[in-house]
N, C-alpha and C positions, 0 to 999 in steps of 0.2 A: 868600317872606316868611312864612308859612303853617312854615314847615320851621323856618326861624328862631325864629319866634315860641316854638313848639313845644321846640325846644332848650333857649330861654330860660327858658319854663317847667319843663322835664325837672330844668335847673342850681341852678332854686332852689327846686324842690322836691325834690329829692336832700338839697342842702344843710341845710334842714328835716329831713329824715327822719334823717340822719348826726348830727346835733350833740346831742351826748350829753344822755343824760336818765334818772336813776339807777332801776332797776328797785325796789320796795320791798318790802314785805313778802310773802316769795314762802309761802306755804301748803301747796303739794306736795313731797309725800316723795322726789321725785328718782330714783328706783330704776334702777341701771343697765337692768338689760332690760326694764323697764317701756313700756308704749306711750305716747308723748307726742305729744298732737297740739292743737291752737287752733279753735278756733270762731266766725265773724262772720259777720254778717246782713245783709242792706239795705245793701250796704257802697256801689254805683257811682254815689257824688256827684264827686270828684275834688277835693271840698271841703275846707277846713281841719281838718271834723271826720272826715274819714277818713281825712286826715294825721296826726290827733292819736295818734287808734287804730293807725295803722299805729307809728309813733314806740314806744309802748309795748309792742304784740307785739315789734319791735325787741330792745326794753331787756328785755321780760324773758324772749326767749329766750337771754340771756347767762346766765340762770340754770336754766333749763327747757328744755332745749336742743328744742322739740318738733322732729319731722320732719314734720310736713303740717298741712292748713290745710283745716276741710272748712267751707265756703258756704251761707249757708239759704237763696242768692237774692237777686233785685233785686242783680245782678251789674252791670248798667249803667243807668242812668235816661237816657234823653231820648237815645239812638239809642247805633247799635254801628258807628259807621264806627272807621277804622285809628287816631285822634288818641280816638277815645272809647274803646279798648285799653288807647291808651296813656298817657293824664287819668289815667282811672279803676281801673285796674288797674296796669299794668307800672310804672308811675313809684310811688305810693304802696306796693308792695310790693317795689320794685325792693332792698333791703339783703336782703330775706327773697329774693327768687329768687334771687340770686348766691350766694345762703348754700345753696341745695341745697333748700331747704323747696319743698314740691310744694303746691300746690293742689288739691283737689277738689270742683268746683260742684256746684249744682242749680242750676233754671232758677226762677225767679218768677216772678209776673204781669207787672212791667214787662220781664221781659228776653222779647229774639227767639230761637226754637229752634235761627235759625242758631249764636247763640255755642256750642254743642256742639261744632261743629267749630273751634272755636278751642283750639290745642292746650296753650296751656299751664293751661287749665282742665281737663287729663286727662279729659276725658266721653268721648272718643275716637269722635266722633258718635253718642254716642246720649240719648238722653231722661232714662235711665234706669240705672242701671250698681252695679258691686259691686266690693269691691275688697277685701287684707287686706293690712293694714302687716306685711312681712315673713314671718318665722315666727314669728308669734303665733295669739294662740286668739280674734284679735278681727275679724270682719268688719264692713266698712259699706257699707251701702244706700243710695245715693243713688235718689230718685225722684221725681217730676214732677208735682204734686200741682196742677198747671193743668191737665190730660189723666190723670186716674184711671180709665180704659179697663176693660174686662175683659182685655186682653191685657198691661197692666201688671200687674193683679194676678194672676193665673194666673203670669205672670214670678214678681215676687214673692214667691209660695208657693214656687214649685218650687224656687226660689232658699234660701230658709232651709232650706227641709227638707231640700236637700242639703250645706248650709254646713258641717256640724260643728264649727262656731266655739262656744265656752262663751259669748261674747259679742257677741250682733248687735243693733247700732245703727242707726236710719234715721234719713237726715237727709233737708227737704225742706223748702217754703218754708210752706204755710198750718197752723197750731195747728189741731189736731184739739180740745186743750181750750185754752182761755184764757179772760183775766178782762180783758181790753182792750174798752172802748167802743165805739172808731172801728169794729171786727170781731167779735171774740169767736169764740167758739168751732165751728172749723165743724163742723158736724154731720156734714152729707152726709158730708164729707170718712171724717170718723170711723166712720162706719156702714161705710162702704168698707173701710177699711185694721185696723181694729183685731179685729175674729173673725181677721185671720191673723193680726197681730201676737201675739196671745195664743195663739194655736193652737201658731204655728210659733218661740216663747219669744224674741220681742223684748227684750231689757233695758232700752234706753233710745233716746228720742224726741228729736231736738234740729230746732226750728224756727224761722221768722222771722216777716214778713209785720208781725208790730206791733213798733212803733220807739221797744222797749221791751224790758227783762228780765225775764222771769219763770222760776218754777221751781215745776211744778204738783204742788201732794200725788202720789204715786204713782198711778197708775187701774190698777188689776186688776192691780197687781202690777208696772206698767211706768214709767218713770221718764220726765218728761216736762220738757224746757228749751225756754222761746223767748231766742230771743236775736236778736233783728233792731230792734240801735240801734246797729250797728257805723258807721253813718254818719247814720242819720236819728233823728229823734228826737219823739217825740211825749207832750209833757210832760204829767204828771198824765192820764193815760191808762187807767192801772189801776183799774179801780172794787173796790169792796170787794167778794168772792166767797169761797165756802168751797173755789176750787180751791186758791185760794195759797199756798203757803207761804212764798214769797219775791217780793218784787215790786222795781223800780227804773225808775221812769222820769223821774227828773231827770239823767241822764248819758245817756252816747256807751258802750258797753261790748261787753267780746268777751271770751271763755274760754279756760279752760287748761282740760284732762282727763288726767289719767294713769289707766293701767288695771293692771293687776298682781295678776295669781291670779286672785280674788273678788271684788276690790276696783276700784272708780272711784272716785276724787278728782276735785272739780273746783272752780274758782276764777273768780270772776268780777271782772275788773277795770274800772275806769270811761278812760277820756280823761286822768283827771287824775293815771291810781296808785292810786285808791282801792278797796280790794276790798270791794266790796260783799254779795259773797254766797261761803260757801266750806263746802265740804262731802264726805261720801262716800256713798255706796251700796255696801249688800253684796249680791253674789250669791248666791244660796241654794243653787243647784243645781237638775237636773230632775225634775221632777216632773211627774206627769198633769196635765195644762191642766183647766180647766174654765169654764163662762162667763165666773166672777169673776177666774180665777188665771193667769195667762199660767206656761210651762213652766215658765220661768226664770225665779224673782220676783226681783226686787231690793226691798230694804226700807232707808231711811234708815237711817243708821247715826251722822249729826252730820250739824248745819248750822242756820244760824239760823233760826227759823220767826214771826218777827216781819219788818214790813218794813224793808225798805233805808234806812241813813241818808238824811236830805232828800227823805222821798218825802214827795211832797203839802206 
């Protein structure tokens, strides 16, 4: 019965995800060799609202063809048995895994460290992991920012300073800065991880954990997104901060990023089509670090610095 049931729901929430729904106003420059990749947070409700989001990454990789998918976290809420796989994950992304699109988690505080070895979140058992789309000049750091260890960050260092990538990115679940309420900005977290990020020339931060968008003024040169409302939401959330530059917490919402040369584009769209935030960062090049300046600064280059339609 249980098998059934399960079918039943696979049938009509495929049928949902499939029935057309026209991607709009797309933002990025599309560049053949370009690195094209998606970003969601907070995504493992199995809810309608991360059918919505899934529906729209759908529609507008018809136009952004990304290749991968990188997770801030809260991958599953409320257990990881084989039907919470497949609620929560395989069925709402089920058009993207058939299409080739790969996934790459971090873990958050609601998920178990077993989902690592769950394969089609490429962590390929581990905590903590690194990986580079292709032959590009861009690497990402996924890292586990429930367990910030000394042998994670030792990891870590040795990991960028051998990288050679013009452009390293870490994703992971808790905002080192944010302008969120319910959390805010963690500290500790921050004390940890950012003397290497700026040492070892991080460009940019993408995070979750508040169920909400934001996109925080640059810190030391480093470029900082939360994006963890890909499924949950936590309305009028943002308080007023001089982190912001961009805030949205009346929608459901998940990113586009192209990278090319010097440049990152990114695009934030809501549940409904609505781009709420869209922008680039330029890479500078290396340069000596120092406490203020990470190697590799990036510095705004466009993008709205007012907030998001309908916030508040």
């Amino acid at each position: 019965m249980r098998s059934l049931h399960m079918s039943v729901l696979s049938a009509l929430a495929f049928a949902v995800l499939t029935t057309a729904v026209p991607a709009q106003d797309l933002k990025l420059p599309t560049q053949d060799s370009s690195v094209k990749f998606a970003v969601i947070g907070d995504t493992g409700t199995g809810d309608k609202h991360q059918l919505a989001v899934a529906k729209q990454l759908l529609a507008y990789r018809g136009k952004f063809p990304f290749n991968f998918v990188i997770m801030m976290g809260d991958n599953l809420y409320g257990g990881n048995s084989a039907k919470d796989y497949e609620r929560k994950f395989a069925i709402p992304y089920k058009p993207l895994l058939d299409g080739g699109v790969k996934f790459y988690a971090s873990l958050g505080n609601h998920d178990d460290p077993s989902e690592r070895f769950y394969k089609p979140f490429n962590m390929n058992g581990e905590r903590y992991y690194s990986f580079k789309p292709g032959n590009s000049s861009v690497r990402l750091f996924a890292l586990d920012s429930n367990y910030m260890d000394d042998k994670q960050l030792t990891w870590l260092a040795q990991q960028l300073e051998a990288s050679g990538s013009d452009w390293k990115i870490c994703f992971f679940h808790h905002p080192p800065y944010s302008s969120g309420e319910a959390h805010g900005s963690d500290v500790a977290l921050r004390n940890q991880v950012e003397p290497i990020f700026v040492k070892h020339g991080v460009n940019a931060v993408f995070t979750g954990h508040e169920h909400f968008y934001e996109r925080i003024k640059p810190q030391k040169g480093i470029a900082y997104f939360i994006a963890g409302s890909s499924a949950k939401l936590r309305a009028g959330n943002i308080a007023p901060s001089a982190l912001e530059s961009r805030g949205f917490d009346q929608g459901y919402t998940f990113m586009l990023v192209e990278i090319n040369g010097d440049d990152l584009v990114y695009q934030t769209i809501s549940d409904a089509g609505q781009t709420v935030d869209a922008g680039s960062i330029h890479r500078i090049g290396k340069v000596e670090p120092t406490p203020t300046r990470t190697t590799q600064p990036v510095v705004q280059t466009s993008g709205t610095t007012k907030a998001a339609p309908n916030r508040k």
